[in-house]
C-alpha positions, 0 to 999 in steps of 0.5 A: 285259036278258033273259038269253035275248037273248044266248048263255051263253058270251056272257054268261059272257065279259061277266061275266068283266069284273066285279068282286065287287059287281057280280056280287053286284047283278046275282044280285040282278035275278031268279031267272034273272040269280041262275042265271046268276052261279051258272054262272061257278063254273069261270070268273069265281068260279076267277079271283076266288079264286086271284086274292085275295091274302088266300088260296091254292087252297082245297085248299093244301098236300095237294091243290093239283090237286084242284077244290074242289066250289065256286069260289064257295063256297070264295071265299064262305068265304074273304071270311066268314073275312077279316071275322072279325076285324072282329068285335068290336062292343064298344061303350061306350054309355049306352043301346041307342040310342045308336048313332044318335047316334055319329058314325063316322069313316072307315076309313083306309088308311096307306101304308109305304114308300119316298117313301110317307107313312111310313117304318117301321112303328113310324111308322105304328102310332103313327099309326093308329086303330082297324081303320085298314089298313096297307099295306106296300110292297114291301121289308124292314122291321126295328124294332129293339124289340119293337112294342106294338100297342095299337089293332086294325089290319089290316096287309097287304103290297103284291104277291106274297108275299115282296115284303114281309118284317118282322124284327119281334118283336111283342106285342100287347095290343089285342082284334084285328089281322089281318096278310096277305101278309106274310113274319115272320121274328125279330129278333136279340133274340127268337126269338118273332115275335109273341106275344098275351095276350088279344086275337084275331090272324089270319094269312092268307098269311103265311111265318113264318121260324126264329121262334115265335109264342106265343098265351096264354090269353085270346088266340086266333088264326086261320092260313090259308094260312101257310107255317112253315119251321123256326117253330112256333106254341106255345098255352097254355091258349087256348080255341080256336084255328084253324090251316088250309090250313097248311104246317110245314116243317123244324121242330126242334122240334114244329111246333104246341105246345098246352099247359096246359087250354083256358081257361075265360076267354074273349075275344069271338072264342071264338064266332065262331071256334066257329060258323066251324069248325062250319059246316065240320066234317069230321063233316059232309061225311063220306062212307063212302068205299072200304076202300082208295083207291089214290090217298092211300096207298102200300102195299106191292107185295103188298098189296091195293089194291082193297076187301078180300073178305068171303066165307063159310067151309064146316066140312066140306064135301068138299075137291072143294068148295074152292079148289085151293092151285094157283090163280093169285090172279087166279083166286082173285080172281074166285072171291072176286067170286063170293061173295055168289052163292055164299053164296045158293046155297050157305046153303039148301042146307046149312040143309035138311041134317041129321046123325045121328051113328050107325054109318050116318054116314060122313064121307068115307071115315072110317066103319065102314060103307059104300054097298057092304057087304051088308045082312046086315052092317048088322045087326052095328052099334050105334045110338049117337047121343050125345044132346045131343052129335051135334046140336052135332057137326052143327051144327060139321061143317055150319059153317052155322047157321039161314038166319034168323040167317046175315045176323046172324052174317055181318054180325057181324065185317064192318068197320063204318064211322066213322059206324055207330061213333059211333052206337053209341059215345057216348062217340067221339060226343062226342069227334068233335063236341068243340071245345077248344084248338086244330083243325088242319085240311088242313095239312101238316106235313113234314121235320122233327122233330115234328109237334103235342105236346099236354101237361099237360092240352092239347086238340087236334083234327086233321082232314085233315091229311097228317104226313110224314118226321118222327120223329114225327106226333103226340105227347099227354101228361099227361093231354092228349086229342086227337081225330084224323080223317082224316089221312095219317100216313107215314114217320115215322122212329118212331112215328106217333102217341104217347100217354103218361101217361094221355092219351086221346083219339080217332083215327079214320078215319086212314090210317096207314103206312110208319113206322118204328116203330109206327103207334100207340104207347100206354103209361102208362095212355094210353087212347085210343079208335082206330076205322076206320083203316088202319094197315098198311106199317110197319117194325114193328108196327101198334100196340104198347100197354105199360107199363100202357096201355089203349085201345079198338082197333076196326074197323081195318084193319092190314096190311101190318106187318113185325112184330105187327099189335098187340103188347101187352106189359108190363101193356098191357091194350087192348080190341081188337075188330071189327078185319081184321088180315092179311098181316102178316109176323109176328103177327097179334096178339103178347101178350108179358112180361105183357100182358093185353088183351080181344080179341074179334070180330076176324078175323086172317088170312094173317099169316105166324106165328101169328095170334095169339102169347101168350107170357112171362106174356101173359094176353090174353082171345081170344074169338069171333075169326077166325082164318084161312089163316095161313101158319104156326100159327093160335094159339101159346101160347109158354114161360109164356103164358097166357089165355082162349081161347074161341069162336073160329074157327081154320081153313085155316092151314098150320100147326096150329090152335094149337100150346101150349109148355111151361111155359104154362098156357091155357084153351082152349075151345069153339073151332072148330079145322078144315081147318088143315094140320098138327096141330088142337092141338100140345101140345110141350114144347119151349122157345122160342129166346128170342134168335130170337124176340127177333130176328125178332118185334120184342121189340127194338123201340124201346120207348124214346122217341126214345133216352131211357133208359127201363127199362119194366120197373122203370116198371110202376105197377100201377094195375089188379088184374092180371086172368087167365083168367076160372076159375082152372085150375092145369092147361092145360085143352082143353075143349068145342072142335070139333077137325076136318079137320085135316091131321095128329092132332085133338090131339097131346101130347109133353109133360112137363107136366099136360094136361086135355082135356075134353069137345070134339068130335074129328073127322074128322082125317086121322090120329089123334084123339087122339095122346099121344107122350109125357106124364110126367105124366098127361094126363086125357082125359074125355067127349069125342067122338071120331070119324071119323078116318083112324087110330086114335081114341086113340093113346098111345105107351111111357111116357106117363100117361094117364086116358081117362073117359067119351069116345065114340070111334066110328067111327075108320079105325083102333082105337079105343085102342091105348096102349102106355103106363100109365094108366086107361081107364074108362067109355067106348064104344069103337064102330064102330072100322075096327080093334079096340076097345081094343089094348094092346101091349108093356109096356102097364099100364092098367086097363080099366073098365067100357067098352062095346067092339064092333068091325065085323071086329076084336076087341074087346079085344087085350092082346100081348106084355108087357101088364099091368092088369086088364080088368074089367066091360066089356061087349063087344059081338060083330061079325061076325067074333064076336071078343071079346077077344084076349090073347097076353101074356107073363104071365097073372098079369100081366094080369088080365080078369074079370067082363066081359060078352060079348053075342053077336048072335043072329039078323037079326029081332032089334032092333040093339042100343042104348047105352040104360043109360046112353046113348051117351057122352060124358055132359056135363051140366056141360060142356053149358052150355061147348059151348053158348056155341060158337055164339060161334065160329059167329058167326065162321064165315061172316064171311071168305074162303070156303076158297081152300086145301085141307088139304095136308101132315103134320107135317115132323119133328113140328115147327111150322111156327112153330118151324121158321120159328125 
């Protein structure tokens, strides 16, 4: 007949009637009869696959209500598995074709039951030959022995699930069996249900009740669609086996167990099971999905639930150009949509601007000069553009690099996808593909203690699997690996996910939250690769690596977390890279009791304290990161805290840029610290509270497993060298850093502790660039740029040592220097300042070299009160006002100035005056090779959110907003 003769929905109701083979016949009269039974996919290939008692709906447990792409297909799959088992074509032939000749018989069906041909099982097994099937009527079965199943059967029950129940205990020794439809629950003397040595068994519907099933190697297995309630499935050393569509409910103990390293013996299902799961790999139906899907995950109230912005940061741009703090975030929202228009708008613009960092340059209202002074005052200023310096100092301020690179540097901290990381890492590569032990895929596992334990050298691989209320999901150890993809992993009441005792692996692409403990726990030289998950919601933190844990942490999301987003600590030594970590309520990233770590092109933002702590021996490496809109401080180096802190970016938090405790001793450079609202970099000498930070920052976290009695501390094995800053420094060191538009002072020190601040770029901050209130011992200050502020350029108080040497301080609102402490200041061009050049006031004692001084209106030098030191060849350059210096001291004897040089301006033809011999200062020749690596910090400049808060607020009561949170 021809299809056209009949209407399709006639048809479609026609062939509704038809068994399988049929419709298999009748694809097979012409193209269009195979196109039409390709239509009956929601119809007739639904009814045949729910109606298989074989199998389950084909997304059982997680996603019972989710359509499968294809009836068909997913019934097509369903039949290929069923037959796997039937696989085994040994025969025992004297030549190849001896098949021709062998005389087959028939396959049997046995039937068990009540007036049925066999009463027992037992009966029936004894009976049976090779691949025979038998059918267990509905009814329980008990045998009161173990059965020895010795030739391969399929063994089925009759009616629904449930109808058939087998108190059994089960050992068998043939190649293969396949059980279906039957309920296994143990006898009185063996918990273990069914057990194989060397053969293939597969399960397909079954429930297994409060009893084991064992598989040894050589044996293997395949579970479909199996309920386990309070029973588990323990593998050893097996090569490969498959457990699918599953449901684990209230085990005791882990509900999978894989022990021991996958055989090297192998049996002959090996290959069929390895081409079945291949063909329908997660791998490769992978599809790069949202950063966040609302309808997989439970997040917090507050937490973003749409794609997360990515939009470009603007140094120094007027503060009419930023978002108002006063915003509602829907507003904010619609801005952030904005971006990439912006961004287009915004990048050609900036590229066409340039900088000259002379007397005429005003940053805001910070210069010397202005639009509305009369020409014959211009006359009066220096030209002093600081070669080398002021084109850095532009570039810092511009915060845009050149158009040709913007796409490069904006791409460059942007979250990367699964795929893109398997590309460029082919060591994940390999694991993701690796097919060893056992694969669990799209089970289920709930309400009970564990989910899957790997140990003593074990593998498994988990794909699509959903791990909720238990203590723990996954639990690997003993040099074990396993490779997890794409599971949900929530409310656990520890941590999600444990890896111990050099265990490896890698997990990726999971969504991970609302546990308990840490998303992720790694210790003992654990060392995993952890790629694109969503770790976020936790009661704790995200990932906590200790006790000599290593690992390689990027391209995550984590958010969300109550405590650290990672915490590393005792020895833990990551490399974190290329993560978002944000909206934490603690730390973005806690380094705590001498943890170590490389973290690198990270970008950490709007973290409630800092974005990142260091603290108690931390020793971390924080290069080329993001941090931002932090609603406390930016950077905290705590009591004893340590490490490498270069080329970052730190900008818009509320707190200060970093803020560093005594008794610490980091290397701080080449990092971009701007528009943050207090202070640019704090130096206190306060402690920390150690019971507060205890308390409030996690440090109690259950570093113990499970309540075992663990001292961590005594359990270091110290298997690695331990690695420091990359140059040793025994004084804390700020050097080649861009430190501007900060709400308060560029730097601020009140310690008691040795400081060096070398070579960096202070600028335009909204008070001093430079205040040292309080320093016992001597605080070196040496070649840097210090400029347009709102006060003064440097200022130190009463009883503070300092060395001021080589720096160039233009163009401040206030003077140049004013100290009132002891020290010595040497070689510096003091320019341009709004106030005098150099001021010394009350018991002052400095000795005052060999500087260039000029001052617009004001003095050049004024010494008050009870002065002492000595003011010596210094060349004063005359301003308007011709004022050179001032002194008003108490004792003359005192207070000695001589041999200075005082140049006057003569008359308006003249050419102005030049730094020329030497040139404009600061002179870095050796700390030019350190700012040049600041373009690091550039390549995190353009990644996050363009600026949605303004500089607001000073300091309340000289105190961080971190310590006053404490």
């Amino acid at each position: 007949m021809e299809v056209s003769g009949l209407p399709l929905e006639l048809w479609r109701l026609i062939l509704a009637y038809m068994r399988l083979p049929d419709l298999g016949r009748c694809s097979l009269v012409c193209k269009a009869w195979y196109e039409l039974i390709l239509s009956l996919d929601s119809t007739r290939w639904r009814q045949l696959c729910l109606r298989c008692i074989e199998c389950r709906h084909p997304n059982w447990p997680n996603q019972p209500d989710v359509e499968p792409r294809s009836w068909r297909e997913a019934f097509k799959q369903h039949y290929l598995a069923a037959k796997t088992w039937t696989k085994n074509a040994q025969e025992l032939e004297s030549s190849n074709c001896f098949y021709l000749f062998r005389r087959r018989k028939d396959r049997r069906i046995l039937y068990v039951g009540p007036g049925c041909e066999f009463d027992n099982l037992g009966s029936a097994l004894t009976s049976a030959n090779i691949y025979d099937k038998i059918v267990l009527f509905p009814g329980i079965y008990e045998e009161q022995g173990e059965i020895i199943l010795n030739v391969p059967v399929e063994i089925m029950g009759q009616g629904k699930l449930g109808d058939v129940a087998l108190l059994v205990c089960v050992d068998q020794h043939c190649a293969t069996t396949r059980l279906c439809n039957l309920v296994f629950m143990p006898v009185w003397f063996s918990p273990v249900m069914y057990k194989v040595s060397s053969g293939h068994v597969q399960f397909d519907n079954c429930n297994f009740e409060n009893g084991q099933l064992q598989i040894h190697a050589p044996g293997t297995c395949q579970v479909k669609f199996c309920t386990f309630n309070q029973a588990s499935i323990s593998l050893h050393s097996v090569a490969l086996c498959v457990l699918e569509n599953c449901e684990f409910v209230g085990s005791e103990i882990a509900s999978v167990t894989v022990e021991g390293h996958p055989s090297s013996d192998r049996n002959w299902a090996y290959k069929h099971l390895m081409g079945l799961v291949k063909s329908s790999s997660a791998l490769s139906t992978t599809q790069d999905s949202a950063l966040f899907n609302p309808s997989n995950q439970e997040t917090l109230g507050h937490l973003p639930t749409g794609n997360l912005r990515t939009c470009e940061i603007v140094v120094g741009e007027d503060q009419s150009n930023f978002l108002a703090t006063s915003k509602s975030p829907q507003a904010c929202e619609k801005d952030f949509q904005k971006e990439n228009e912006i961004n287009k708008d915004l990048c050609p613009a900036r590229d066409k601007k340039e900088i000259v960092h002379d007397a005429d340059s005003n940053d805001g209202s910070q210069s010397s000069g202005s639009e509305n002074e009369p020409e014959d005052q211009l006359v009066y200023k220096l030209y002093h553009q600081p070669p080398g310096l002021s084109h850095t100092l532009a570039r810092s301020l511009l915060g845009q690099p050149q158009t040709a690179r913007l796409s490069n540097l904006q791409n460059g901290l942007e979250l990367k996808t699964l795929h893109q990381e398997l590309q460029r890492d082919s060591e994940a590569q390999s694991l993701a593909s690796s097919l060893q032990g056992c694969l669990i895929r799209k089970c289920l596992f709930r309400d009970g203690k564990g989910g899957v334990f790997v140990c003593s050298q074990g593998r498994a691989k988990m794909e699509g699997n959903v791990f909720r209320d238990l203590v723990y999901a996954v639990r690997c150890v003993q040099n074990s690996k396993i490779i997890m993809l794409k599971n949900d992993i929530y409310h656990c009441k520890a941590s999600g996910i444990f890896l111990r005792l050099e265990a490896g692996g890698l997990i990726a692409d999971n969504n991970i939250y609302s546990n308990s403990e840490a998303g992720v726990d790694i210790r003992k030289g654990a060392n995993p690769i952890i790629l694109c998950n969503k770790i976020h919601s936790g009661l704790r933190s995200g990932i906590v690596v200790l006790g000599n844990g290593k690992g390689i942490i990027r391209s995550n999301q984590i958010y969300g977390n109550k405590e650290a987003g990672i915490y590393i600590l005792y020895n833990g030594n990551p490399i974190v890279s290329g993560n978002h970590i944000f909206q934490g309520l603690a730390a973005g990233i806690a380094v705590n009791e001498n943890g170590r770590g490389q973290i690198t092109e990270n970008v950490i933002r709007e973290n409630h304290w800092g974005g990142a702590d260091i603290r108690r021996g931390g020793d971390p490496v924080l290069r080329s990161n993001l941090i931002c809109f932090g609603y406390s401080d930016g950077v905290v180096v705590g009591e004893q805290g340590k490490g490498l802190i270069e080329g970052n970016t730190i900008y818009g938090n509320k707190g200060c840029g970093m803020w560093i405790m005594s008794s610490s001793l980091p290397h701080i450079t080449s990092n971009q610290i701007a528009h943050n609202s207090i202070y640019g970099v704090a130096v206190f000498c306060q402690k920390d509270d150690a019971n507060d930070y205890l308390i409030n920052q996690g440090s109690n976290e259950n570093f113990n497993d499970e309540g075992e009695a663990s001292n961590w501390e005594n359990e270091l094995d110290g298997e690695d060298d331990h690695f420091s800053s990359r140059r040793p420094i025994s004084v804390a060191l700020i050097e080649s850093n861009s430190i501007n538009h900060n709400g308060a002072a560029g730097l601020y020190v009140k310690s008691n502790e040795a400081l060096n601040v070398i070579a960096n770029i202070i600028h335009a901050n909204q008070e001093s660039g430079v205040a040292v209130l309080q320093s016992t011992q001597l605080t070196r200050i040496a070649n840097n740029s210090i400029s347009c502020n709102h006060l003064g350029g440097v200022l130190v108080e009463s009883e503070c040592r300092v060395e001021l040497r080589g720096n160039g301080i233009y163009d401040n609102s206030g003077p140049g220097v004013s100290s009132k402490g002891d020290g010595t200041i040497l070689e510096n061009d003091i320019i341009g300042n709004r106030g005098c050049g150099l001021q010394l006031l009350q018991a002052a004692n400095m000795k005052i070299t060999k500087n260039r001084i000029h001052s617009f209106r004001d003095y050049g030098i004024v010494m008050l009160d009870h002065v002492k030191g000595i003011v010596l060849e210094n060349m004063i350059f005359q301003g308007k006002t011709k004022k050179t210096i001032l002194q008003q001291v108490s004792s003359l004897e005192d207070c000695l100035v001589q041999n200075n040089k005082l140049l006057a301006f003569k008359n308006r033809s003249e050419v102005p005056w030049k730094l020329e011999n030497p040139p404009a200062r600061p002179h870095i020749e050796e700390a030019t090779r350190s700012i040049s690596t600041a373009h690091n910090s550039q390549k995190v400049a353009n990644v996050t959110s363009r600026i949605a808060t303004r500089v607001e607020g000073r300091c309340p009561n000289s105190r961080s907003i971190f310590c006053t949170i404490l």
